[in-house]
C-alpha positions, 0 to 999 in steps of 0.5 A: 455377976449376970450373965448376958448372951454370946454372939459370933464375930461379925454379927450384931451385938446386944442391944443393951450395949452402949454405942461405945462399947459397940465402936471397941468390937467392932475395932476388934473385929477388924483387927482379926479380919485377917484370921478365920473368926467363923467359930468365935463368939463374944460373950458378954456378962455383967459385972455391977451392972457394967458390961464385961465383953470376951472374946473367944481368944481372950480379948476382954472389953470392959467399962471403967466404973468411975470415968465409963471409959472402955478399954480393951485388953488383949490375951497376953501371947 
């Protein structure tokens, strides 16, 4: 594992992402523009040269090794 950077909600995102995992942040975001988001931050780290994305409430984006589908899953409640 490498790790990557952090960054605040709202802010933009490395680089180095794919646009598609760019659009599944950027979902994310609007999903919780209703709370106050000003302290979280994404942190991002690359697990076999795939990136893995969290979200300080636990929301995690990752890439599918096989298919490069991105899929978001959400902190259980």
């Amino acid at each position: 594992m490498q790790l990557g950077t952090r960054w605040g909600v709202g802010a933009d995102a490395p680089a180095a992402l794919p646009e598609s995992v760019v659009a599944a942040i950027r979902s994310v975001e609007a999903d919780v523009a209703h709370l106050d988001t000003s302290s979280w931050r994404w942190t991002l780290t690359w697990l076999e040269r795939r990136p893995v994305v969290e979200l300080d409430d636990g929301t995690t984006i990752r890439v599918h090794p096989v298919t490069g589908e991105v899929s978001i899953s959400e902190p259980e409640q």
